[in-house]
C-alpha positions in Angstrom: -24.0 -2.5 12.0 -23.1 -0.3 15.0 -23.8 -2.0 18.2 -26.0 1.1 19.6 -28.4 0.3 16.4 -28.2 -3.1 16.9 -29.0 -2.8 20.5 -32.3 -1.0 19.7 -33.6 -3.2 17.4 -32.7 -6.8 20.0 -34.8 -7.9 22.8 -32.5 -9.6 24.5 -33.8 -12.8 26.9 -31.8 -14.7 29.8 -33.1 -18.4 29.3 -32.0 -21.2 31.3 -28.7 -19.3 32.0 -28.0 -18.4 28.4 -28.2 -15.3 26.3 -30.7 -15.7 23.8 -31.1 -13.2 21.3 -34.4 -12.7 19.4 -35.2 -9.9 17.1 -38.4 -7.8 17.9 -39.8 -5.8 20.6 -41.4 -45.8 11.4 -38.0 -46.3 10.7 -36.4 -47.3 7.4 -34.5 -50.3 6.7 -30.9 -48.9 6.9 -28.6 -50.9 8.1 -25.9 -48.4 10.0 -22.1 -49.7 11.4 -20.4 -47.2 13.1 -17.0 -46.9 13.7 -14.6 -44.6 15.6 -12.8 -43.7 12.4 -10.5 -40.3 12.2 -11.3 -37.7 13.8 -12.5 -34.9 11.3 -11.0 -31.9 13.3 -8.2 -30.9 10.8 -9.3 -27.4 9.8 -10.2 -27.2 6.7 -11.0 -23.0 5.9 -13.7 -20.8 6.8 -16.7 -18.6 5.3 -17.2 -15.4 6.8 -16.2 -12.6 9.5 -18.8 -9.7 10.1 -19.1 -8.0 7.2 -21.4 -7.4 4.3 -22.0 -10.2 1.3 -20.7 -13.4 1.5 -19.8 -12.3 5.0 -22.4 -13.1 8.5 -23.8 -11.6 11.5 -24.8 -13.8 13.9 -25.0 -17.0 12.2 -27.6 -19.4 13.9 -27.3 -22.5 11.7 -25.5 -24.3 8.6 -27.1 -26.9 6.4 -25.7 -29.3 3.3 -27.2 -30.0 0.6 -27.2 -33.4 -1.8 -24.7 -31.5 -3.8 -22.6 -30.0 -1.5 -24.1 -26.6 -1.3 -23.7 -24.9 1.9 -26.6 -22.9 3.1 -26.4 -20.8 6.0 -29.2 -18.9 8.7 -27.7 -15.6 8.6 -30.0 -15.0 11.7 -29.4 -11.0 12.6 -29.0 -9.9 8.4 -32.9 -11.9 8.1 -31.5 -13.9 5.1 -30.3 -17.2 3.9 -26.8 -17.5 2.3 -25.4 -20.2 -0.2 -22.1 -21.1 -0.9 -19.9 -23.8 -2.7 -18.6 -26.7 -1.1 -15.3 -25.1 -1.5 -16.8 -21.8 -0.6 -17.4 -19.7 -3.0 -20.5 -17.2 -2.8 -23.3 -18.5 -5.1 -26.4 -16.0 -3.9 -28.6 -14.8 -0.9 -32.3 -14.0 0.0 -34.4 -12.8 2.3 -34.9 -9.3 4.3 -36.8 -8.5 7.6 -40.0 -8.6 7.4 -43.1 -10.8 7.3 -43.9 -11.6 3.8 -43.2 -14.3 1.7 -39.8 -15.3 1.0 -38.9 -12.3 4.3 -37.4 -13.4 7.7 -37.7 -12.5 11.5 -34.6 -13.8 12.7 -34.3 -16.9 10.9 -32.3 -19.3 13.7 -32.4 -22.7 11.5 -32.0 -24.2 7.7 -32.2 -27.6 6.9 -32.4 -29.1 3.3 -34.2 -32.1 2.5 -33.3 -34.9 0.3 -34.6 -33.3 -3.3 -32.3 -30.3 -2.7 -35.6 -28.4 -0.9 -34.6 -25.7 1.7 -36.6 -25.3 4.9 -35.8 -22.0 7.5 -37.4 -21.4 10.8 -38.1 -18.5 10.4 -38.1 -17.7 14.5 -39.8 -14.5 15.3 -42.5 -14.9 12.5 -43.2 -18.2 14.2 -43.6 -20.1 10.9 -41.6 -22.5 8.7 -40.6 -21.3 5.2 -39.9 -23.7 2.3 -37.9 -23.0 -0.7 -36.0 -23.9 -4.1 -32.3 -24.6 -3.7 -31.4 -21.4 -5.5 -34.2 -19.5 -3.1 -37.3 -18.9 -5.2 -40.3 -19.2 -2.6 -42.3 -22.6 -2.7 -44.2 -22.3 0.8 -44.9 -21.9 4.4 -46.9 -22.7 7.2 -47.6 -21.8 11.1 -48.2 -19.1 13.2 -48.6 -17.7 16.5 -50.6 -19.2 18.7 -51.9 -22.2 20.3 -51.1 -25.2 18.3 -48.8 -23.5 16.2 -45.6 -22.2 17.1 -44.1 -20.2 19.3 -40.1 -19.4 18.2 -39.5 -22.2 16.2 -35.3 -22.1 16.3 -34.5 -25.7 14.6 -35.5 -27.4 11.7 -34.0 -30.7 10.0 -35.3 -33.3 7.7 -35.5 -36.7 7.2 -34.6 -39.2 4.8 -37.9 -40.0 3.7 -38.6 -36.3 3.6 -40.8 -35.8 6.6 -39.9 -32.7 8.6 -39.5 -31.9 12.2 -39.4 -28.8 13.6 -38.1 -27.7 17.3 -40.8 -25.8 18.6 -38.4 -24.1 21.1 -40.8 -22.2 23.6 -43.5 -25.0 23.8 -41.0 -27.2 24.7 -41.8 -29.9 22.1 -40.9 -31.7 18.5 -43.7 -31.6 16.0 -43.5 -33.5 12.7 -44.9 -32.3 9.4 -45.6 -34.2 6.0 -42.7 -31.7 3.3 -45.4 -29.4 2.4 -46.9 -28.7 5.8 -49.3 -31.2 6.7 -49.4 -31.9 10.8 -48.1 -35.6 11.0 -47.7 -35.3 15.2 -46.0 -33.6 17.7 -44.3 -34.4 20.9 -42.2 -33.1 24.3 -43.8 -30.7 26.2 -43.3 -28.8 29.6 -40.9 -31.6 31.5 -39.8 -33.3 28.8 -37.3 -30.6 27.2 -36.3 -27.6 28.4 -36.3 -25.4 25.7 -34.6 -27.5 23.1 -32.9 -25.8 20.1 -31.6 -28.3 17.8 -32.6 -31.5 16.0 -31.4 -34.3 13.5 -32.4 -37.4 11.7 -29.8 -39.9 11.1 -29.8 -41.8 8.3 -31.7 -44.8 10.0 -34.4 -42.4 10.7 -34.0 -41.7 14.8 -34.4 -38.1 15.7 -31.8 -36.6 17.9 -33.0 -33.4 20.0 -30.8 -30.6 22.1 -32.3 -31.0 24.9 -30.3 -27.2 25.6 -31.4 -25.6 29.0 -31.3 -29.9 30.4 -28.1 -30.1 29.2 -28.6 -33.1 26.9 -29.3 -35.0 23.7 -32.8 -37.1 23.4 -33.4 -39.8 21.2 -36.7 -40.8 20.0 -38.0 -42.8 17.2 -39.5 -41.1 13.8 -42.9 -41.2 15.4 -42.1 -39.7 18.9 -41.1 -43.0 20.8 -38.3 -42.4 23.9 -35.5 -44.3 23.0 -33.2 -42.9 24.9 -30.7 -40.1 27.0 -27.2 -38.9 27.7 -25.5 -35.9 28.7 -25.4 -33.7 32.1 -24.2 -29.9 32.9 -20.6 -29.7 32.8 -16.9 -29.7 31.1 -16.2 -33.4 31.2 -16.4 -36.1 28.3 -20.0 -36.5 27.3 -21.1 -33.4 29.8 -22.8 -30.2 28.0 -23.1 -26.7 28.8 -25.8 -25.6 26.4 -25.6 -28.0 23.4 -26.9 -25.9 20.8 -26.6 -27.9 17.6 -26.8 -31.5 16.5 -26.1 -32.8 13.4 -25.6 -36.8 12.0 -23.1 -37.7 9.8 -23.4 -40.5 6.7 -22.0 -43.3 9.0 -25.1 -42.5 12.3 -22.1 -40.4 14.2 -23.8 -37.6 16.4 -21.9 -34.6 16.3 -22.9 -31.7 19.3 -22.3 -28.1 19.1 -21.5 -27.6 23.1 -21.9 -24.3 23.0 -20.6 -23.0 26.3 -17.8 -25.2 26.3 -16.6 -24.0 23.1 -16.0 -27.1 21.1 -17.8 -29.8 19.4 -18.2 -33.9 20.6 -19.1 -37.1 18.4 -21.0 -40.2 20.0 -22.2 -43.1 18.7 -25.8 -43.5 18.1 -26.7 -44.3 21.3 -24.6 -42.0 23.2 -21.0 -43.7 23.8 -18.6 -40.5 23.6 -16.0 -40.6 21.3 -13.9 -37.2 21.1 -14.0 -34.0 20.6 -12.1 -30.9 19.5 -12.2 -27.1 20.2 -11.7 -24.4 22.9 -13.1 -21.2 23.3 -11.4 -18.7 21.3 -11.0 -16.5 17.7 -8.1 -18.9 16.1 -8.7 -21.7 13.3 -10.0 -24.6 15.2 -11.4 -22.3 17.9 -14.9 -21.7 18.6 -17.1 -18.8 19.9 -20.8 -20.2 21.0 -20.2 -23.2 18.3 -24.4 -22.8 17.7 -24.7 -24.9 14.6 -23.0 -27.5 13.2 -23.9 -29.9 10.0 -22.2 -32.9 8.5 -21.6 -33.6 4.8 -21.6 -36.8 2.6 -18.0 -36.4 2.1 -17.7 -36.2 5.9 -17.0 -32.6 6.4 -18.0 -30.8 9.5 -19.6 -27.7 9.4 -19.9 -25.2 12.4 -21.9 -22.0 12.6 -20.1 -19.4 15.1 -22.8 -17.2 16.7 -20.2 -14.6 17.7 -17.3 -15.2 15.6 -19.6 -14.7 13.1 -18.3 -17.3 10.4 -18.6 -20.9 9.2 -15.5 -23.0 9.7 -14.7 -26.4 8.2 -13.3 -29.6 9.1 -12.1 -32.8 7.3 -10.3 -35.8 8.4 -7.3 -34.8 6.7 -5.5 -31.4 6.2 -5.3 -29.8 2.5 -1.8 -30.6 1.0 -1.8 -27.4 -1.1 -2.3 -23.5 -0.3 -5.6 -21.9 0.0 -5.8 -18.8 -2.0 -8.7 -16.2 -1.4 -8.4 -13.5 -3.6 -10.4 -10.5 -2.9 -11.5 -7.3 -5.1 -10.1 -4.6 -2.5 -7.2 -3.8 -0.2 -8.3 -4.6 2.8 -10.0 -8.3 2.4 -13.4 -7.4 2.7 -16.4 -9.2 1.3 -16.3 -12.3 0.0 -13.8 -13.8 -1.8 -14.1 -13.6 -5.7 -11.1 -16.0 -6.5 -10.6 -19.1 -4.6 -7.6 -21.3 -5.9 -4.9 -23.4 -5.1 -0.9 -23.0 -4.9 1.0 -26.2 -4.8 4.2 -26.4 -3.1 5.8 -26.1 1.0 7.2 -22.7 0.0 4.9 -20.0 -1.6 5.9 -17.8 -4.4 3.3 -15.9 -6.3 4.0 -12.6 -9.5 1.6 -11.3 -11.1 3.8 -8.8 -13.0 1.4 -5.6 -13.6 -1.8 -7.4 -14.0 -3.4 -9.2 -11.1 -4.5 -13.5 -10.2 -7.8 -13.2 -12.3 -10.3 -11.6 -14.4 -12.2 -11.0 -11.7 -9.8 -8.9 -9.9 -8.2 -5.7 -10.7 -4.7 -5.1 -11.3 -4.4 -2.3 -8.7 -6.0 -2.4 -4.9 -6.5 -6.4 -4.7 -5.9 -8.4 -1.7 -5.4 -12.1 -1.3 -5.4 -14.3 2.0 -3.0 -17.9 2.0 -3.3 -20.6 4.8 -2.1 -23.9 4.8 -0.9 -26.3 7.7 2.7 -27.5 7.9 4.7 -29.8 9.8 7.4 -28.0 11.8 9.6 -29.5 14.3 10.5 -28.6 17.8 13.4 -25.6 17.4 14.1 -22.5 16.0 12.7 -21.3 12.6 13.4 -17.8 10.3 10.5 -17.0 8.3 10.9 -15.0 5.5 8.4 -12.7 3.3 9.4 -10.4 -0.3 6.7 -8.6 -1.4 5.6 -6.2 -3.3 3.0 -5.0 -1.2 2.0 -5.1 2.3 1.9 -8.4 4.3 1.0 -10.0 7.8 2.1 -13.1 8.6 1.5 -15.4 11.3 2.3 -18.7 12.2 0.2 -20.9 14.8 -1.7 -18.3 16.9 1.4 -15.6 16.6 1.3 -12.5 14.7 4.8 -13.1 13.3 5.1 -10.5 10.9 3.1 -7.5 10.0 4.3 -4.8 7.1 1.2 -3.6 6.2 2.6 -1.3 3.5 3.8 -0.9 0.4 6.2 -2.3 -0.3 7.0 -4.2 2.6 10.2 -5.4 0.7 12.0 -8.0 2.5 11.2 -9.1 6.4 12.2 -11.7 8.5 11.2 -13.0 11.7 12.2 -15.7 14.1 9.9 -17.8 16.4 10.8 -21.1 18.5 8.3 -24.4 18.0 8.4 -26.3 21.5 6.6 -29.1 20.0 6.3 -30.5 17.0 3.4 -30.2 14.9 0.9 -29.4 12.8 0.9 -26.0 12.5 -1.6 -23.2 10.3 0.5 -20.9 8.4 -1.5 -17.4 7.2 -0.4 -15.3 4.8 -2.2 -11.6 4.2 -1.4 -9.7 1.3 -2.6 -6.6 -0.3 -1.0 -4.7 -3.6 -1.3 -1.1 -4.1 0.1 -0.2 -7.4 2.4 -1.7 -9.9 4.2 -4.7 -9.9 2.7 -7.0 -8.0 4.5 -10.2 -6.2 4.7 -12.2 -2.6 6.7 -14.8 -1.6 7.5 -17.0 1.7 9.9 -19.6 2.5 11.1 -20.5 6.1 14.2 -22.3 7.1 15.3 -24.5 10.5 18.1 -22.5 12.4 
């Protein structure tokens, strides 16, 4: 969308510091051990870049399901998105608007344990509830007092119950699945507009306590339990924590929004690390506003304004990623994710193309993988039939973007050995069709 239209249609709102945009003129017997395993930092791949399908504008939040699908608050395109645990597209819904099954700036998704979706849907003030695959089951709330006003979080709990972060009241309030008003709690001097919340698996509530620059704890029912965090750059220190999200083992993951990266703690607050730094690369965050936590472990983190979805495990993949797309110019989503085995990559498709669902002409395909280089001085080396960037860490090593681009080599120095993320563009005009890359130590 151009910015001039999108500028027309945002209200945009300075709160506590932070540009806000918004569109419109008891306890279960769990027993949890929790220990500072592996750090699940190693990227992993991503979903997204502005674009159209399959692609994000804004996105305000990411949620897992029970079976791995990935659902995502595409907050300024009014919809919900769903995707594969690996990452392929599976569907969308939602438009703007105020009906049934329509959003007003939908800031957060959550899905419960039955596979149910919830959205707060923000600027319509209500929360929607739907079928994984996004048929419409419910809502409930409003404007007004007792109700909501910009609801911008919403998580689940084990037992089902629902709590919702009723961001400009200042307060939690809890809700039986299907809407019923359990009990609410916060207000004016408790939080400071808060914007995110998560139920561990032992059933305390975490809150993003944002504009205070912390995380609260509370039992199910509303009972303090507990505080940490303070306004700055430092271990355990916040600058807008966004998101909040609680992996399998009770870990408390933060999306620290200003500070561009993400921090786990233990349950009751004891920092244990964290990853990121402001920025557009793999591993990199731009307002981190979202992040959710798998059963396998992965990490999930919503980008506001990198506008994409990125993914972390403990360990990195051992085997390309291949992303195959139906146009030159790697747009949309991908409609062919695979795998190349192998250090080296060496890909023909001879006339025809990777898969039914591409064509054999004007295709386009995008490899990464990490490798393990050593400090010294490498000579990468790409044949291909059509055009090809190439880069290797955050450098732009190569870049033929033609056809052919033939054979090109380029030479970089590694100062310290690593893990390093290896990309590989592609795109294929006509004809034959063929890439390959190898690298050698000078």
């Amino acid at each position: 969308m151009n910015w001039r239209i999108l500028r027309a249609m945002l209200l945009r709102v300075i709160v506590c510091g932070i540009g806000v945009i918004l569109l419109s003129g008891g306890l279960w017997p769990v027993k949890l051990t929790v220990a500072q395993g592996p750090r699940p930092d190693k990227f992993l791949f991503a979903i997204g870049g502005a674009a159209a399908v399959g692609r994000f504008t804004a996105p305000g939040d990411v949620a897992v399901g029970p079976d791995g699908t990935v659902y995502v608050a595409d907050t300024v395109n009014h919809r919900i998105q769903r995707f594969s645990a690996n990452g392929e597209f599976l569907g969308a819904w939602g438009s703007r608007g105020s009906g049934d099954g329509q959003f007003n700036a939908p800031y957060g998704v959550a899905v419960g344990p039955d596979g149910t979706v919830y959205v707060a849907d923000t600027e319509n003030h209500r929360i929607q509830r739907f079928h994984p695959t996004g048929e419409f089951l419910g809502k409930w709330g409003s404007l007004g007092s007792g109700q909501f006003l910009n609801p911008s979080g919403v998580a689940v709990a084990p037992d089902g119950t629902v709590y919702v972060v009723d961001t400009w009241n200042h307060r939690i309030q809890r809700f039986h699945p299907t809407g019923e008003f359990l009990g609410k709690w916060g207000g004016n001097g408790r939080f400071y507009y808060p914007f995110g919340v998560a139920v561990g698996p032992d059933g305390t509530v975490y809150v993003a306590d944002t504009c205070n620059n912390r995380i609260q704890r509370f039992s199910a029912s509303g009972e303090f339990l507990g505080a940490w965090g303070s306004r700055g750059s430092g271990d355990g220190q916040f600058s807008a924590p966004f998101g909040v999200a609680v992996g399998p083992d009770g870990t408390v993951y933060v999306a620290d929004r200003n500070n561009g990266r993400i921090q786990r703690f233990r349950p009751t607050g004891e920092f244990l690390d964290s990853w990121g730094r402001r920025g557009g690369g793999y591993g990199q965050f731009y307002a981190p506003r979202g992040v959710a936590v798998g059963r396998d472990g992965r990490v999930y983190v919503a980008e506001h304004y990198n506008h994409r979805i990125q993914v972390f495990g403990v360990n990195y993949p051992s085997t390309w990623r291949c992303e195959y797309f139906a146009n030159r110019w790697l747009a949309e989503a991908p409609v062919l994710i695979a795998q190349a085995d192998g250090m080296s990559l060496s890909l023909s498709w001879g006339q025809g193309s990777p898969g039914v669902a591409l064509p054999e002409d004007d295709f386009s395909a995008r490899f990464h993988r990490y490798v393990s280089l050593q400090s010294g001085r490498y000579r990468f080396t790409v044949e291909a039939e059509g055009g090809v960037r190439l880069w290797v860490g955050d450098r732009l090593l190569i870049e033929a973007w033609r056809e052919p681009a033939g054979v090109v080599s380029a030479e970089i120095t590694i100062t310290a050995a690593g893990d390093y993320p290896i990309r590989l563009e592609y795109f294929e005009g006509a004809g034959a069709a063929s890439v390959r890359l190898s690298w050698m130590r000078l």
